[in-house]
C-alpha positions in Angstrom: -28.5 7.4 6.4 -27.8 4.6 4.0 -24.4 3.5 3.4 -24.0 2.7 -0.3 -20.1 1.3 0.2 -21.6 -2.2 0.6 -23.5 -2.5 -2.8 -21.4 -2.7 -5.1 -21.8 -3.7 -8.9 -21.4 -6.6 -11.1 -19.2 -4.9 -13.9 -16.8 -3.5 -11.4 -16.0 -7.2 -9.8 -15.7 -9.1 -13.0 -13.3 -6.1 -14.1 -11.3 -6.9 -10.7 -11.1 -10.4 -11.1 -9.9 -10.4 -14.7 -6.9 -8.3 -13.9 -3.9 -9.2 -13.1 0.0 -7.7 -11.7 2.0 -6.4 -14.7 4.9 -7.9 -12.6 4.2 -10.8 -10.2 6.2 -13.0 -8.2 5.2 -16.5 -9.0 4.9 -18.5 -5.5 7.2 -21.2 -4.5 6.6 -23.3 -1.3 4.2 -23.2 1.2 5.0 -19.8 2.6 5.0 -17.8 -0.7 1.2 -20.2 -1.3 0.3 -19.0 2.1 1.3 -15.5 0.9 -0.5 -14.8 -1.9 -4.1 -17.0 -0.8 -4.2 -14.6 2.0 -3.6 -11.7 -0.1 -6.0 -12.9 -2.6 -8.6 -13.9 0.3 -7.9 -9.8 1.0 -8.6 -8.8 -2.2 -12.1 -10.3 -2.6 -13.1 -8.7 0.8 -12.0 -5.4 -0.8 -13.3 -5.7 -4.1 -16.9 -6.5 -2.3 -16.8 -3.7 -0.2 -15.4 -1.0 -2.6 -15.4 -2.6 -6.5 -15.3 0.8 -8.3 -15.2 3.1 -5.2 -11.5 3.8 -5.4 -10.9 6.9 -3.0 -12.9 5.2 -0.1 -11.0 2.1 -0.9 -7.3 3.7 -0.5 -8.8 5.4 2.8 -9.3 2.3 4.3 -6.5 -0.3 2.6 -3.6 2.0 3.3 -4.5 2.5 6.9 -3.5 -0.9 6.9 -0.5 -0.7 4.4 1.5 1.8 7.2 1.5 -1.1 9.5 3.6 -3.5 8.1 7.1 -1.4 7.5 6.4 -0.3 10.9 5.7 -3.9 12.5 8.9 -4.9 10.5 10.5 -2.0 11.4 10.0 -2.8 15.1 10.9 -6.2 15.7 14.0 -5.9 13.2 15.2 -3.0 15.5 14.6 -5.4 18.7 16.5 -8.3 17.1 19.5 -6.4 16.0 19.4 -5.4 19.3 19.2 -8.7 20.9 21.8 -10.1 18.6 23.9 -7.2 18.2 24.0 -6.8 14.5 24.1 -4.4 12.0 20.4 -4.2 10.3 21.9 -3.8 6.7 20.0 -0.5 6.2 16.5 -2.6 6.7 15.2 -0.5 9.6 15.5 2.6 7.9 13.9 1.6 4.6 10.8 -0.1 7.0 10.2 3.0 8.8 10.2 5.5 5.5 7.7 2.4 3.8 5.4 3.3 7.0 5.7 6.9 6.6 5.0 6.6 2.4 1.9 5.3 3.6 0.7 7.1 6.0 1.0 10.5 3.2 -1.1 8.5 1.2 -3.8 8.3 3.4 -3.4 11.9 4.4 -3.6 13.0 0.7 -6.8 10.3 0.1 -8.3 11.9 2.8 -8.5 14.9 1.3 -9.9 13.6 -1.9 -12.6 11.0 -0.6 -13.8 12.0 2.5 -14.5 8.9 4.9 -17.9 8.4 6.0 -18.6 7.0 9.7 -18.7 3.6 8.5 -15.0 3.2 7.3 -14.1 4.8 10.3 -15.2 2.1 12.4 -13.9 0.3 9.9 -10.5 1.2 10.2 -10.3 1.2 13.7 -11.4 -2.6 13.5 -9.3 -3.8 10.7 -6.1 -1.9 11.3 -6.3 -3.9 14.9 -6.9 -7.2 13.8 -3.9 -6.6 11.1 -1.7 -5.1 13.7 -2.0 -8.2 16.1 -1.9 -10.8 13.0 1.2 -9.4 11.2 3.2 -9.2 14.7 2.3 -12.7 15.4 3.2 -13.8 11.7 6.1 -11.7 11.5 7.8 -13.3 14.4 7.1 -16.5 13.7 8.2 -16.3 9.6 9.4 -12.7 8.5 10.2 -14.0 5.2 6.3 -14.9 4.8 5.2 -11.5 6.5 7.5 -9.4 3.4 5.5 -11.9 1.2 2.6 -11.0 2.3 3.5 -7.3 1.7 4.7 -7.8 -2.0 2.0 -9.1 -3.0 -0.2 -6.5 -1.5 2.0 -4.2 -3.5 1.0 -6.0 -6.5 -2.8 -5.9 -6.0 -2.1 -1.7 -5.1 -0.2 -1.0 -8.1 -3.4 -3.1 -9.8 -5.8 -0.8 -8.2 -4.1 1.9 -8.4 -4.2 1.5 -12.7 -7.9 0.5 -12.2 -7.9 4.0 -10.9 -6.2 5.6 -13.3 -9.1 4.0 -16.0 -11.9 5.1 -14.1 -10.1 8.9 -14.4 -9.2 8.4 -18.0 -12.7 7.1 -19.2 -14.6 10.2 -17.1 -16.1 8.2 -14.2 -13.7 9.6 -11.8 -13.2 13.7 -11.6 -9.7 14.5 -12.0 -9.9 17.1 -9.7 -6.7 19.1 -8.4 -4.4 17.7 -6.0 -4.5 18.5 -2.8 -1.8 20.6 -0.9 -0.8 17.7 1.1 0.0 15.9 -2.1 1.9 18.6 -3.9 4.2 19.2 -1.1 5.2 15.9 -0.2 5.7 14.4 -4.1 7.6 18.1 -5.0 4.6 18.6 -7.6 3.4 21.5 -10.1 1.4 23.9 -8.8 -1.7 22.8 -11.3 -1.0 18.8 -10.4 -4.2 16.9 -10.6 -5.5 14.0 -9.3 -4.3 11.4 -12.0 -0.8 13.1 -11.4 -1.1 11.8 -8.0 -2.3 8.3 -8.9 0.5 8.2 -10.8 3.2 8.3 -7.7 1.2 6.6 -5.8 1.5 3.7 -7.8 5.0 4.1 -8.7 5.5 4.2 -4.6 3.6 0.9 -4.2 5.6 -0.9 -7.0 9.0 0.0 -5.0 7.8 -1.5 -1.9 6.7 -4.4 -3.8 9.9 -4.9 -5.3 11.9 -3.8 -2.3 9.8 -6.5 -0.4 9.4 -9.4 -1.9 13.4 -8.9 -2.0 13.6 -9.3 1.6 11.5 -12.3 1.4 14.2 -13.7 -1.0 16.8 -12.1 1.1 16.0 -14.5 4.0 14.8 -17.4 1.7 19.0 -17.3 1.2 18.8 -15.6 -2.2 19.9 -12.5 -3.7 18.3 -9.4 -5.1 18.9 -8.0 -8.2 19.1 -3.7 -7.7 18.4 -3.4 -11.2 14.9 -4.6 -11.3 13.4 -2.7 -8.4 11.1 -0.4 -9.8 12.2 3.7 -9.3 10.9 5.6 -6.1 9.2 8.6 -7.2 10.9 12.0 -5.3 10.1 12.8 -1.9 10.1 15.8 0.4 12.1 16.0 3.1 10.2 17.8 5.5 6.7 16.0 5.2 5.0 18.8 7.1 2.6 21.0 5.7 3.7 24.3 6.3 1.1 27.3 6.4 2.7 28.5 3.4 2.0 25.6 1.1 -1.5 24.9 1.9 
């Protein structure tokens, strides 16, 4: 069975490469450098593995995207604990980041249905990240949130990519699954460009929310107003009989 996830075409990767974040942070220092190259670095691999392909694509990248808010998450938790300290409501907001991502994968799922290779895939990459980010995290949080904002950036660019490919025809905008219209509080006749939609409004709030923290612990402050809006949530993510 030939797997046609690795040939992807010309038009699709020039289109990548000439977009660019409606809102970007623009890097300062070596850390924020190291940042966005690896981001960037990310973002080729992706684009030459997926260019157009933009179901399989989330499949894959946000298996990865639940691990940082719950790496974060983690060691926060232990260092509060170690120093005995109040986490200023980080902890919380890491574990729900986690959680948003996860319910995006379960809702891609549902829409592009992996294939055996990004299966393997995922059970490779998501590894490696795990193992990386811990290391980097403990060694420079404020470059590990970095990291993260930026891959928020590239999402919400992929994420209106997406939205194109819908809009022009090349994508079916086919109904939203069950999953999706429970946990985002949607209509009953919610399609898929509906869901693109909060998906990308979720990635821009973690993006905001962390390159924040980054500034937060670069001994800077962060302005409320300019975080961009978190779409609604359920609060019972489970997908009850009923609602399916």
């Amino acid at each position: 069975m030939t797997n046609t996830i690795l040939v992807p075409d010309k038009l699709a990767l020039a289109t990548e490469r000439k977009v660019q974040p409606a809102v970007h942070h623009k890097p300062t220092g070596f850390s924020d450098r190291f940042a966005l190259g690896f981001t960037k670095l990310l973002r080729f691999s992706a684009d030459r593995l997926f260019a157009k392909r933009y179901g399989h694509r989330a499949i894959v990248l946000e298996t990865v995207a639940a691990v940082p808010g719950m790496v974060g998450a983690m060691l926060t938790h232990l260092s509060c604990l170690r120093r005995m300290r109040d986490d200023e409501g980080w902890i919380r907001t890491l574990m729900e980041e986690a959680e948003n991502e996860r319910m995006h994968l379960m809702t891609f799922i549902e829409i592009a249905k992996p294939t055996w290779f990004e299966r393997m895939m995922i059970l490779s990459v998501q590894g490696i990240f795990l193992v990386g980010f811990s290391i980097l995290y403990l060694i420079s949080p404020r470059t590990a949130h970095r990291v993260v904002g930026y891959f928020e950036e590239e999402a919400v660019t992929s994420y209106t990519l997406y939205l194109q490919e819908i809009d022009e025809g090349r994508s079916p905008n086919v109904a939203a699954p069950a999953i999706a219209k429970h946990y985002w509080k949607m209509a009953d006749d919610a399609k898929l460009r509906d869901v693109v939609l909060l998906v990308r409004a979720d990635e821009a709030h973690h993006r905001d929310v962390n390159h924040g923290f980054a500034n937060q612990l670069n001994g800077g402050s962060v302005d409320q107003s300019r975080v961009a809006a978190y779409p609604d949530h359920a609060t019972d993510i489970r997908l009850h009989a009923r609602d399916a």
